[in-house]
C-alpha positions in Angstrom: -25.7 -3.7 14.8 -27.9 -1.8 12.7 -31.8 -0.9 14.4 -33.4 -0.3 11.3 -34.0 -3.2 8.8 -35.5 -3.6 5.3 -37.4 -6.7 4.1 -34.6 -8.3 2.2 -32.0 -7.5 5.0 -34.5 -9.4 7.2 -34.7 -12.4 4.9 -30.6 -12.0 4.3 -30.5 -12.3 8.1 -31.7 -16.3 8.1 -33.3 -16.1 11.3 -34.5 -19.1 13.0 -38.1 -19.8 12.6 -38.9 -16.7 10.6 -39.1 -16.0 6.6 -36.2 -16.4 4.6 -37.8 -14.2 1.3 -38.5 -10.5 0.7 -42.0 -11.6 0.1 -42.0 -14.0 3.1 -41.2 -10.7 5.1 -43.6 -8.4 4.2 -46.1 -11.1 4.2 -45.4 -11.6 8.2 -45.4 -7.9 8.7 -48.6 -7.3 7.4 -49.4 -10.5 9.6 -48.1 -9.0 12.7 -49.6 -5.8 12.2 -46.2 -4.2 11.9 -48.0 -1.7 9.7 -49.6 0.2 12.1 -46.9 0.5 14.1 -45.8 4.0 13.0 -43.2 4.5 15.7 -41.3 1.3 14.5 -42.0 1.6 10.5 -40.3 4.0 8.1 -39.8 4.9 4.6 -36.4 3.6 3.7 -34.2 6.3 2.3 -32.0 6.2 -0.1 -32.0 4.2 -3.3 -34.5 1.6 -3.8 -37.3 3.3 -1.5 -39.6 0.7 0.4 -39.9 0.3 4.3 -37.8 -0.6 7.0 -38.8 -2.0 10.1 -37.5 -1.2 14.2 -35.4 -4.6 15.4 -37.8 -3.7 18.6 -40.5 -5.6 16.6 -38.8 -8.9 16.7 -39.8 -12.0 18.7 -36.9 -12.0 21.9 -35.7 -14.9 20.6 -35.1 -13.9 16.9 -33.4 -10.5 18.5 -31.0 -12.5 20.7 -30.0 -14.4 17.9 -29.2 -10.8 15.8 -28.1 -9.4 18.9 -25.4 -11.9 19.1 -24.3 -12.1 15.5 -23.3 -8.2 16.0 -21.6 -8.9 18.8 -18.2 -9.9 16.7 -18.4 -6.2 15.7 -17.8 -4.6 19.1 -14.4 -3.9 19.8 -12.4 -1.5 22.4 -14.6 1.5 22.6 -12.4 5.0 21.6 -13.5 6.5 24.9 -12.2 3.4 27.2 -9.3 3.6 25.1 -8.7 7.3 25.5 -8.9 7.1 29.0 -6.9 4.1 30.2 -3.9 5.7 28.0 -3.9 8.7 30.3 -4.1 6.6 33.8 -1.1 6.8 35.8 -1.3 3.4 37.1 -1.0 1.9 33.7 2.8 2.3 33.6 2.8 -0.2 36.6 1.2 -2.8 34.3 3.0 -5.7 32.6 2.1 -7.0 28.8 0.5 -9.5 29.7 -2.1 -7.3 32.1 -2.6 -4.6 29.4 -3.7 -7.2 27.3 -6.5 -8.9 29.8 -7.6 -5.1 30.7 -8.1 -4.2 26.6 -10.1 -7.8 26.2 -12.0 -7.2 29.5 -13.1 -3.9 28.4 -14.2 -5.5 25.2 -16.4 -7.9 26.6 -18.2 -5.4 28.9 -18.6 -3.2 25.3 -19.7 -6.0 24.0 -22.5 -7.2 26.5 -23.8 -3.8 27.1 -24.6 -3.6 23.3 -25.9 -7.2 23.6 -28.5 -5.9 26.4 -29.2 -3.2 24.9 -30.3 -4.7 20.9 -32.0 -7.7 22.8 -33.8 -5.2 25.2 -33.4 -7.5 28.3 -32.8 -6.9 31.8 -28.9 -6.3 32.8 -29.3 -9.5 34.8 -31.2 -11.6 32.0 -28.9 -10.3 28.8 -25.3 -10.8 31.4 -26.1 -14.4 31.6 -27.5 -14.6 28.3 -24.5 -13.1 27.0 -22.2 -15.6 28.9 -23.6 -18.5 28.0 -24.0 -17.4 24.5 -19.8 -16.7 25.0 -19.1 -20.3 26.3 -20.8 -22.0 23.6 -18.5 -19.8 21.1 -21.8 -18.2 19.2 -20.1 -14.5 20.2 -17.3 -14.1 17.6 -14.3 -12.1 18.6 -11.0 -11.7 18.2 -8.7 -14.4 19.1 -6.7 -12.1 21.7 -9.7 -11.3 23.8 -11.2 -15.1 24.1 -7.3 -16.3 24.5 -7.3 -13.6 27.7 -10.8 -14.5 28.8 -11.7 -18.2 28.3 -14.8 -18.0 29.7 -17.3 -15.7 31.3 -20.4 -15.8 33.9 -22.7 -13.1 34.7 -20.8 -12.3 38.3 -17.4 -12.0 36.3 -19.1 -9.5 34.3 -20.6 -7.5 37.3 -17.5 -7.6 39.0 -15.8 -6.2 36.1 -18.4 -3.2 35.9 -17.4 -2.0 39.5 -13.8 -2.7 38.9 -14.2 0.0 36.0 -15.5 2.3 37.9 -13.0 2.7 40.4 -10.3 3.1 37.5 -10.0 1.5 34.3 -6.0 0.1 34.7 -7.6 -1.9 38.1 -9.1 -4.7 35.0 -5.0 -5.6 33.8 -4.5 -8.5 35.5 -1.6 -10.3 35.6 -1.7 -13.1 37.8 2.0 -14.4 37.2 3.9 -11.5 37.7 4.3 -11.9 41.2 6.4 -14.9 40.6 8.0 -14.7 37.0 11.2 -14.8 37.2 11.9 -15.9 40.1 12.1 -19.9 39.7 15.0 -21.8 39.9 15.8 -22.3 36.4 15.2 -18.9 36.1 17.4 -17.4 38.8 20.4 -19.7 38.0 23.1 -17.6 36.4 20.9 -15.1 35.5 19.1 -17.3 32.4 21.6 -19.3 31.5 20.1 -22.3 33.1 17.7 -21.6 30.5 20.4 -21.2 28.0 21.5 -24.6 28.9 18.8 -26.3 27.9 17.9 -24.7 25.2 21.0 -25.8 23.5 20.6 -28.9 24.6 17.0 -29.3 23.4 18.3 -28.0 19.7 21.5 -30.4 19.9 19.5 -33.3 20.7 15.4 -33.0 20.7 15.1 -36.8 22.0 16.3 -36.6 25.5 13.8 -36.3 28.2 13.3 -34.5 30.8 15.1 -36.9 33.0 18.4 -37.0 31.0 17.5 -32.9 31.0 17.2 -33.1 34.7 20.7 -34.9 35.2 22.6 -32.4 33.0 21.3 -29.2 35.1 22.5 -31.0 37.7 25.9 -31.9 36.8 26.2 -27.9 35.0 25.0 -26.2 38.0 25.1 -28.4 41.4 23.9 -25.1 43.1 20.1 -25.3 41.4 18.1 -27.1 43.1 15.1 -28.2 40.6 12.8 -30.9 40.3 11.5 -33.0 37.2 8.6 -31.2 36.9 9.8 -27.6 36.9 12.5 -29.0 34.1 9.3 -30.4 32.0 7.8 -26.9 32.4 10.9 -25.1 31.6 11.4 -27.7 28.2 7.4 -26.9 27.7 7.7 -23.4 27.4 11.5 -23.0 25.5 9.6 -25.2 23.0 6.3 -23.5 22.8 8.1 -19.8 23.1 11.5 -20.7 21.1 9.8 -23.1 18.3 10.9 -21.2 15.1 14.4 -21.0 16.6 14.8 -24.6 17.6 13.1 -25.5 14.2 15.8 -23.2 12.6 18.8 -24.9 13.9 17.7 -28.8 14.2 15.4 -28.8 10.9 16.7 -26.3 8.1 14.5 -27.1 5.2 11.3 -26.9 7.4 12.5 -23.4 8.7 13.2 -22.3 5.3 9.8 -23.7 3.7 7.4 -22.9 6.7 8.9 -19.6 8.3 11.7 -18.0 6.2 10.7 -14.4 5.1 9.2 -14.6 1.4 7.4 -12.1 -1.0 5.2 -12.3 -2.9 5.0 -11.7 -7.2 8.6 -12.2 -6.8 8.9 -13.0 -10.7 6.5 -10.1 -12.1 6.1 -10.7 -15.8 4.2 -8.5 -18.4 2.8 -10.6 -20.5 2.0 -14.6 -22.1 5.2 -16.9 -22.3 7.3 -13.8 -20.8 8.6 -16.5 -18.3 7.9 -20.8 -18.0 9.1 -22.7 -14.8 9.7 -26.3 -15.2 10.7 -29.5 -12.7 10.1 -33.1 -12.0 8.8 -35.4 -9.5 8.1 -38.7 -8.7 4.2 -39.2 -9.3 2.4 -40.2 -6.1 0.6 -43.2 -7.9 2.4 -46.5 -8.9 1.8 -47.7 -13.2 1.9 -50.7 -13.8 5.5 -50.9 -15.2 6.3 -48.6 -12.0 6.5 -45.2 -10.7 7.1 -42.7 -13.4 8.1 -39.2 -13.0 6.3 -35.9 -14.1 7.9 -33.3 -15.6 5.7 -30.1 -15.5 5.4 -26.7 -17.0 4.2 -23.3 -15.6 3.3 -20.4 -17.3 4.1 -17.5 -14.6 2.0 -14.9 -16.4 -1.3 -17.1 -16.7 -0.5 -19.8 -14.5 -1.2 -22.5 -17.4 0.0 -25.7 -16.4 0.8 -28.8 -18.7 2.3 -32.5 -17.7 3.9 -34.9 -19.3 5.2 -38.4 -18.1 8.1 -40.3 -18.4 9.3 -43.4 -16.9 13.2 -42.1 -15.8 13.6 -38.6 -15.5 16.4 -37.6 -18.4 17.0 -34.8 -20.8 14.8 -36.5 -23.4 11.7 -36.2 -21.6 12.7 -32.3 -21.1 12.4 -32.0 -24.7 9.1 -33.5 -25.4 7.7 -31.7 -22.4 8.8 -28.5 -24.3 7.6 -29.4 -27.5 4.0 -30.1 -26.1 4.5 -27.0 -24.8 5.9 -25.1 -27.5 3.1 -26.9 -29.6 -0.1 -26.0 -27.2 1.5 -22.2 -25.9 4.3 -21.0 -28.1 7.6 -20.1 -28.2 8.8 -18.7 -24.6 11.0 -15.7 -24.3 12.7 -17.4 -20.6 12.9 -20.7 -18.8 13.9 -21.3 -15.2 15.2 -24.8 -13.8 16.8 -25.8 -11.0 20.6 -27.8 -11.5 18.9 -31.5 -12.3 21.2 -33.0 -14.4 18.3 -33.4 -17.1 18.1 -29.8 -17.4 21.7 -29.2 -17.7 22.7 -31.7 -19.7 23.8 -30.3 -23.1 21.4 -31.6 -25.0 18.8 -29.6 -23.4 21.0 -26.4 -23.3 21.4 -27.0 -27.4 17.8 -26.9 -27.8 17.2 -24.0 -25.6 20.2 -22.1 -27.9 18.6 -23.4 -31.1 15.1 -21.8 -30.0 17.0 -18.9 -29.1 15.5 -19.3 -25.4 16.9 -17.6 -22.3 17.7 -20.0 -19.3 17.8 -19.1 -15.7 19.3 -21.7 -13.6 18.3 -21.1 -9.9 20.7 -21.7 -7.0 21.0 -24.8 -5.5 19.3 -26.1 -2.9 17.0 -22.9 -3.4 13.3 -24.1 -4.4 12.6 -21.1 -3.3 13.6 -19.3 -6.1 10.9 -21.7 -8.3 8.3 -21.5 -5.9 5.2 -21.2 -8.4 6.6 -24.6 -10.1 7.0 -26.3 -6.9 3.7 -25.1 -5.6 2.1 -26.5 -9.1 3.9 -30.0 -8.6 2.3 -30.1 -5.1 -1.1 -29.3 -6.0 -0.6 -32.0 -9.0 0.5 -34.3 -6.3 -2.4 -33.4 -4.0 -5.3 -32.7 -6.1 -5.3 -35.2 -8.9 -2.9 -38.3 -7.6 -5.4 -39.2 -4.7 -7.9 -39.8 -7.4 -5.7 -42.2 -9.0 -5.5 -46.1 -8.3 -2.1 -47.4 -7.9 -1.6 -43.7 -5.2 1.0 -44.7 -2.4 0.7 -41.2 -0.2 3.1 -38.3 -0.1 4.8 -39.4 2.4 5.9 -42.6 4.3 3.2 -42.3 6.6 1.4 -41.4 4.1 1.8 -44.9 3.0 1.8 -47.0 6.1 -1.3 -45.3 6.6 -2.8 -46.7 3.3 -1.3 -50.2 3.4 -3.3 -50.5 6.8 -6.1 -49.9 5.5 -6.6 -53.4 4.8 -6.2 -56.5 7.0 -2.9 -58.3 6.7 -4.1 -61.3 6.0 -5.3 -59.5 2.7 -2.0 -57.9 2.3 0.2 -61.4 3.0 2.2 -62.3 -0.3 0.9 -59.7 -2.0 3.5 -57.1 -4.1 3.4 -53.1 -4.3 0.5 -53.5 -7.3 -1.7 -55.5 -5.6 -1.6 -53.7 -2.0 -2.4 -50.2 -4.1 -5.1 -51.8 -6.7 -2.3 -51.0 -9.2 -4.3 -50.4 -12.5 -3.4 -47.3 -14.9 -0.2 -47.6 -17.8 1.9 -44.8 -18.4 -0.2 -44.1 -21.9 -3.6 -43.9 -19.3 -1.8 -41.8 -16.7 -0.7 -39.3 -19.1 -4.5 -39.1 -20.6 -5.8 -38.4 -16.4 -2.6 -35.8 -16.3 -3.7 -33.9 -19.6 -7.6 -34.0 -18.9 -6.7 -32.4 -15.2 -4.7 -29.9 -16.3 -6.7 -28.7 -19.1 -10.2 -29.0 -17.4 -10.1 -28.8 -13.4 -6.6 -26.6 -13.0 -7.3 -24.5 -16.2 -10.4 -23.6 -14.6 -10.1 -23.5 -11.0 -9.6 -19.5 -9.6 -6.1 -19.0 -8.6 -4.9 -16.7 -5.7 -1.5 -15.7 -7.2 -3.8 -14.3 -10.3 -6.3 -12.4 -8.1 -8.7 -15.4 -8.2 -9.1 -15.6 -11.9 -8.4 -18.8 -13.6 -5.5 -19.8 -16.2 -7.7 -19.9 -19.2 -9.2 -16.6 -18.2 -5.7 -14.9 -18.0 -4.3 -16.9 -21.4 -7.5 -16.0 -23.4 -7.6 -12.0 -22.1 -3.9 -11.6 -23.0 -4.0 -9.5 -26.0 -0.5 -9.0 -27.2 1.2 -11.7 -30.0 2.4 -15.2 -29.4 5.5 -16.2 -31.1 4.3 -19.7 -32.8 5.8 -22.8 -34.5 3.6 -23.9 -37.2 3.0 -25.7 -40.6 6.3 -27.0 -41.5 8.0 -25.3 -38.8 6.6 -28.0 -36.5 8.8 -30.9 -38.3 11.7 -28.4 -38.2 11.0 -28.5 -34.5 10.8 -32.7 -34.3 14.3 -32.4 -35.4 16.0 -30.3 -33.2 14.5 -32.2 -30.4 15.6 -36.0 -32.0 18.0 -37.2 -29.2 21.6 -36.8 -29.9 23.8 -39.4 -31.2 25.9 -41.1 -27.7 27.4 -39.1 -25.4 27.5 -34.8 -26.6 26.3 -36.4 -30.4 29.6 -34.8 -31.9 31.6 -36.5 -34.5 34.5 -36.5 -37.1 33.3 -37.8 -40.4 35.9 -39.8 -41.8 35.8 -41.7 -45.1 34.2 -44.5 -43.6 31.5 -42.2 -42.0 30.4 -41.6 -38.8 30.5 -43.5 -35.9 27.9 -44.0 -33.5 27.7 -47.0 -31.1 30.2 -49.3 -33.0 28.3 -48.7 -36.0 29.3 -46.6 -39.2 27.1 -44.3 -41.1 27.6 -43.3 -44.7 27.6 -39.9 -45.1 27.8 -39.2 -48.8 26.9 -35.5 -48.6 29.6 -34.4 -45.7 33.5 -34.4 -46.5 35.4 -36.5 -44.1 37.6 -34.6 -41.8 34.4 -32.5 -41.0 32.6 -32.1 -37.1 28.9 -32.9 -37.5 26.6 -33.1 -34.7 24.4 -36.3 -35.2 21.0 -36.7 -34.4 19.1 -40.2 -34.3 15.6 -40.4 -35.7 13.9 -42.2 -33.0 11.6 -43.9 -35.4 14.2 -45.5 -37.4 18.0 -46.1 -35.4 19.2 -47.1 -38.8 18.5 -43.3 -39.9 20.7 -40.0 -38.6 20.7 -36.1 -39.3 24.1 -34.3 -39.8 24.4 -30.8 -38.2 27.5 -28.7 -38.4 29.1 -28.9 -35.1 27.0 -26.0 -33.8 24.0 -26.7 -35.0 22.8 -24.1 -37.0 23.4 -25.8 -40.3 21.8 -29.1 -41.7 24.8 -31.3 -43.3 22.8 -33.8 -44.9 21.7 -37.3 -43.9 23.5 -40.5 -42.8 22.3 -44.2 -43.1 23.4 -47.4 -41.8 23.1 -50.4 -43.5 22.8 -53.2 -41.3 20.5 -51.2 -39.1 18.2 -49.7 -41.8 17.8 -53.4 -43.2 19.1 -52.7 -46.7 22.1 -54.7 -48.7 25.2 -52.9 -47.5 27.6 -53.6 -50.5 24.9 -51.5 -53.0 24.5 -48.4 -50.1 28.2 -48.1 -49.7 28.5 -48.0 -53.8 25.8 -45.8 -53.9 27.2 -43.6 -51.2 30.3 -44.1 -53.0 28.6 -42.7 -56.7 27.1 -39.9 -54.6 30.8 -38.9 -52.7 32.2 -38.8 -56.0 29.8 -37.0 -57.4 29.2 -34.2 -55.1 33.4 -34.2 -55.1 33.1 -33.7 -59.0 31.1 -30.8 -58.7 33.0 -29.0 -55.7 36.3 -29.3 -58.0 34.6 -28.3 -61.2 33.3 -25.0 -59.5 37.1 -24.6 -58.1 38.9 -25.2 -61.6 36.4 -22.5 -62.9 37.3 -20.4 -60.6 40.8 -20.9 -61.3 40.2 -19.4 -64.6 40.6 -16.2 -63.4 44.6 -16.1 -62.9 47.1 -15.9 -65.5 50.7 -16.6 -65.3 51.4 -13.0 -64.7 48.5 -12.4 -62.0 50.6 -12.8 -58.7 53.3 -11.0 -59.7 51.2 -7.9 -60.9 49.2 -7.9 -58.1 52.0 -8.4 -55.7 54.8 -5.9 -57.3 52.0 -3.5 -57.9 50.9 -3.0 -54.8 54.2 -2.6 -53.4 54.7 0.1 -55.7 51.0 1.9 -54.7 51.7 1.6 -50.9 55.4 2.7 -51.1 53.8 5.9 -53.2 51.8 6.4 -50.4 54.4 6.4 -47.9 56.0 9.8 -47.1 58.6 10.8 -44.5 57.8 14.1 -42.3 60.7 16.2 -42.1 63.3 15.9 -38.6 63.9 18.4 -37.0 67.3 19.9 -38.2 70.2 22.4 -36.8 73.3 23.9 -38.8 76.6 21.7 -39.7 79.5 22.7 -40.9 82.7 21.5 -41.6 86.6 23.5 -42.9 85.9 21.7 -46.0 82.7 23.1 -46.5 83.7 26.5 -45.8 86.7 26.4 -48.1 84.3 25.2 -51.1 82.1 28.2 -50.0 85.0 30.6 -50.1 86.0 29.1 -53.6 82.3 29.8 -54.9 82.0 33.6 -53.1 85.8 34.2 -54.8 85.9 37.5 -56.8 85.8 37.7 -61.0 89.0 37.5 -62.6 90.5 41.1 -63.2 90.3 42.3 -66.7 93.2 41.0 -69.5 95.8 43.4 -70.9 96.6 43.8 -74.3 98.9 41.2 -74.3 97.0 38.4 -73.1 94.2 39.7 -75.3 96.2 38.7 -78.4 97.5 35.1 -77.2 93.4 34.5 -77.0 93.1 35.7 -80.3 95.6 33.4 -81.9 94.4 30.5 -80.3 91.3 30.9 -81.1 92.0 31.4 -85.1 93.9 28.1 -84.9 90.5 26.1 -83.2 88.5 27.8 -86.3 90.5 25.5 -88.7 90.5 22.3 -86.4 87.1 19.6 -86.5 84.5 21.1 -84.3 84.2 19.2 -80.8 81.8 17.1 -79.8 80.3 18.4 -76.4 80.5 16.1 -73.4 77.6 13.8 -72.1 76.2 15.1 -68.7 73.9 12.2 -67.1 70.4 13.7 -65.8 69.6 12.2 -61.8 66.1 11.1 -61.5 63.8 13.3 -60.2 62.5 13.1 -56.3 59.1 13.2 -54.9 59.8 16.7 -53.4 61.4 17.6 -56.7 58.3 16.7 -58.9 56.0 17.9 -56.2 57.8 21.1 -56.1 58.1 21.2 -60.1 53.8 20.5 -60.2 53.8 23.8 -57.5 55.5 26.1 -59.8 53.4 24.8 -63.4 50.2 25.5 -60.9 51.6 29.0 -60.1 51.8 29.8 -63.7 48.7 28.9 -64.7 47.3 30.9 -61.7 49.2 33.9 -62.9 47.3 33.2 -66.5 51.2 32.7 -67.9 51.4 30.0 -71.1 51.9 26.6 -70.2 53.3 24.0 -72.7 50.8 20.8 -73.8 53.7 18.1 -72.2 53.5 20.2 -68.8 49.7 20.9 -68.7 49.3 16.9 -69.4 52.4 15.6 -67.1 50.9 18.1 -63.9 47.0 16.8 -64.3 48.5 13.2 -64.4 50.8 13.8 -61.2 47.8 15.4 -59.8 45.5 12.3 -60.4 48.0 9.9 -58.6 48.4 9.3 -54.5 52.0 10.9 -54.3 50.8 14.7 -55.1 48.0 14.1 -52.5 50.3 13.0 -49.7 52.9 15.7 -50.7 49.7 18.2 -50.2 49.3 17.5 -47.0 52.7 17.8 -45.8 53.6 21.2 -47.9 49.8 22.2 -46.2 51.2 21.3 -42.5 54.9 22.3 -42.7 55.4 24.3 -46.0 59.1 24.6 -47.6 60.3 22.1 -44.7 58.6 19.7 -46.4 60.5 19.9 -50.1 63.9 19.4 -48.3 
């Protein structure tokens, strides 16, 4: 409480029967005579200048009033604190006293401030300050007023002297002396307790009676009575709630007390992540109770809706494109497991957007809690408004339908009881206005009070967008699938969809197609290729699309053959290209080039010899003939002046083996060392080496004559 006051902190102050304006203020000062008070007025320091004013100067009522709005501001004083931490009698103290001695000391902090700013007497401001605490005008925390329920002036005088015999003598503690010491408490050590504790979670109907009976039965040694087994159920309920909620109520636990953070889906930036579901609507059409499939923006919190009468994958796909539309293309989706948003339609279009899905786990809402908290402030905020709303809730309905007397009610149906009115068409028009206006623009605590337009219009990055013809594009890849997963065999009667063929003149039969119905016009289909990602062509039926069928199945017929013509004319033109001789060229030829390619590496090798091969050795090493004597030398001569006269004699024909790679390899080696030692080369060699040089053989010989030399030529 501050003692010093301006004018406008006066008028901010509101006080009863005084000025609630700067000007108001200065006016009753100069009224009062404030101004020559020089003791109680003072130049105001700081920015801004002008005068403050003493609180003495205030009418006793107007500073009991202040006094007690500064009250709520008083709390344990540091030097109380200080020294009741260093009393030894406060390790003898229990919780529960600790707790009464901190709020006690609190209150006496608090009324001595209170005397002291209203400038009463200790007597006057303690009952003043009591009664003031009774009525609940003192504000302070809700530990000190659950300690001290109420006050009186003696309480608070008692308390003084209390304190100054020793702080720890205020812990008071006034059922220690018999805690844990009742029956129920002393019987096997707590687990009479125990006992009923299980019993309460097994079965939360039974009374105390049937409670009774079974402690008895359990342990015939306790002796209890009804009333200490209603105490005993009152405080395992009040002091074990969250457990027994836990085991007899799971969903409850998990949604009211299970541990849960907060920003658990942090995104960066616009249509990073959407969240979609459904829900009944809490308000009755008049063709029934639709369903609301909704969409959330995580990073702006945008929110749009759109109705359908059963929930399905269809409506899943119009929800997107009015998203799509209105937001953009989003980089992620998360659903839960409905079978509307696993069905395979939906999946296709999430692949053909190139979308990402997350699929929570199920029975984990959890995991979507933004979406489900948007559904349940659609359901609270705007459905109330609504005629034809039934409640959240059963009770929620009973509640309603009694409203009016049931003489009112008799014969009466679902429509009349809830002043049925709206149509789907008028309930989508009050969902789109409500998003757009009141949730678009309402602050939102998940977005640090901003709003969902704010956040959407400050984002500054790029949007991916469908647009201009793109937007039909889109109308097509969200037309609902032919029956069942909408994929078919074309055959040369068509397609088959519902017992009814489609001509498909521009798709060859024997082809998979994935049809898609135009929803304006059943006797009208799309053809996709199986995945798809490729338009086919389209597909009519006659008898559904109202025209003659003999003249669409001859003009389908005229268009078949046609687009057949001009698939086999491109092939024959193609065929062109071959000659008789083409295969077998191409085939022998590149035999021939890979076998060129193909060299062994030399085995590893070791000496063998065989008597044969030595004797032919010995025959080869054996000595020159010894040199002819006279004699012989003359028997030559003869016979060779008899040859001179006979015909000459034709030499013998000696055939040449063909040469071997390591032959011509080693042939090209030796022309190459001639022309390195500058030594003549004949024309046919110099042009047979730089052809064997430009051909794959020499290059693969290379290598090996590079890696193992002459071992290589063998």
């Amino acid at each position: 409480m501050r003692d010093w006051l301006s004018a406008p902190e006066l008028a901010a102050l509101g006080l009863p029967g005084l000025p609630a304006t700067k000007q108001g203020w200065l006016d009753y000062a100069e009224r009062e005579g404030w101004l020559l008070r020089t003791d109680k007025v003072r130049l105001r320091r700081g920015r801004g200048g002008g005068l403050e004013y003493s609180i003495d100067l205030l009418p006793a009522a107007a500073l009991a009033a202040y006094a007690a709005r500064a009250i709520g501001e008083v709390a344990l004083p540091a030097e109380d604190a200080a020294a009741a931490a260093v009393e030894e009698q406060k390790k003898q103290l229990t919780l529960i006293a600790l707790d009464n001695r901190d709020a006690r000391l609190t209150l006496l902090a608090a009324a001595d401030r209170y005397a002291k700013g209203a400038q009463l007497s200790r007597v006057m401001a303690d009952r003043t300050f009591a009664a003031l605490y009774n009525l609940g005008q003192i504000e302070v925390e809700p530990g000190v007023r659950a300690a001290v329920p109420k006050l009186s002036r003696r309480t608070l005088a008692r308390w003084r002297e209390t304190k100054r015999r020793g702080i720890s003598g205020l812990g008071v503690d006034k059922g220690a002396a018999r805690r844990g010491k009742g029956a129920l408490d002393r019987g096997g050590e707590g687990k009479v307790r125990a006992f009923l504790t299980a019993a309460i979670a097994k079965q939360p109907h039974l009374s105390s009676d049937h409670l009774l009976k079974a402690v008895e039965k359990r342990f015939p040694d306790v002796k209890v009575s009804i009333r200490t087994v209603q105490r005993m159920r009152a405080k395992i309920t009040s002091e074990d709630k969250v457990l027994l909620i836990k085991i007899t109520n799971p969903d409850a636990y998990k949604s009211k007390y299970r541990l849960s953070g907060t920003n658990s889906h942090a995104v960066e930036r616009l249509n990073e992540l959407w969240m979609i579901d459904a829900s009944p609507a809490d308000a009755l059409c008049v063709d029934g109770r639709h369903a609301v499939y909704l969409c959330v923006d995580i990073f702006s919190r945008r929110l749009i809706v759109y109705v359908s009468r059963t929930p399905r994958a269809d409506a899943v796909a119009l929800l997107m494109r009015r998203a799509i539309i209105a937001w953009g293309v989003p980089e992620r989706v998360k659903t839960d497991n409905g079978s509307d948003f696993t069905a395979k339609a939906t999946q296709r279009l999430f692949k053909a957007l190139e979308i990402e899905v997350e699929l929570s786990d199920p029975f984990s809402p959890e995991q979507k809690g933004h979406i489900e908290r948007a559904v349940g402030t659609f359901q609270r905020d705007l459905c109330p408004l609504l005629p034809g709303f039934i409640g959240h809730s059963v009770k929620d309905r009973k509640v309603i339908e009694e409203r009016r007397a049931f003489s009112a009610r008799l014969g009466q149906d679902d429509a009349g009881a809830f002043c049925v009115e709206l149509n789907a068409r008028e309930l989508q028009s009050y969902c789109d206005d409500w998003a757009a206006g009141r949730y678009a623009h309402r602050p939102h605590s998940g977005i640090e009070g901003a709003t969902p337009f704010q956040m959407a219009a400050s984002f500054a990055g790029t949007v991916r967008r469908i647009e201009g013809d793109d937007v039909r594009a889109l109308d097509l890849l969200l037309a609902p699938a032919a029956g069942g997963d909408g994929i078919r065999t074309v055959t040369k009667r068509g397609v088959r969809v519902d017992g009814s063929y489609y001509l498909t003149p521009d798709v060859d039969p024997e082809t998979r197609v994935l049809v898609r119905m135009d929803p304006e016009d059943m006797g009208h289909a799309w053809l996709f290729s199986a995945d798809g990602a490729a338009f086919l062509g389209e597909a009519i039926c006659p008898e559904l699309a109202g025209v003659d069928p003999a003249a669409a199945v001859a003009h389908a017929r005229a268009a078949r053959e046609q687009h057949m013509k001009e698939q086999a004319a491109a092939v024959r033109a193609d065929m062109k290209q071959f000659h008789p001789r083409y295969f077998a060229d191409v085939v022998v030829r590149d035999a021939a080039i890979a076998a060129g390619k193909l060299v062994e590496f030399p085995k590893p090798s070791e000496p063998h010899s065989t008597p044969a091969l030595q004797a032919a050795k010995a025959a080869i090493e054996a000595p020159a003939p010894a040199p002819q004597s006279e004699q012989q030398r003359a028997t030559l001569a003869e016979i060779e002046s008899d040859l001179a006269g006979a015909a000459p004699i034709t030499p013998a024909r000696v055939a040449q083996l063909p040469e071997t790679k390591q032959q011509r390899f080693r042939r090209a080696l030796q022309i190459e060392e001639r022309i390195a030692r500058n030594e003549r080369v004949s024309t046919e060699d110099a042009m047979w080496l730089g052809a064997y040089q430009a051909g794959p053989e020499y290059r693969a010989m290379r290598e090996l004559y590079q890696d193992f030399g002459e071992a290589a030529l063998r």
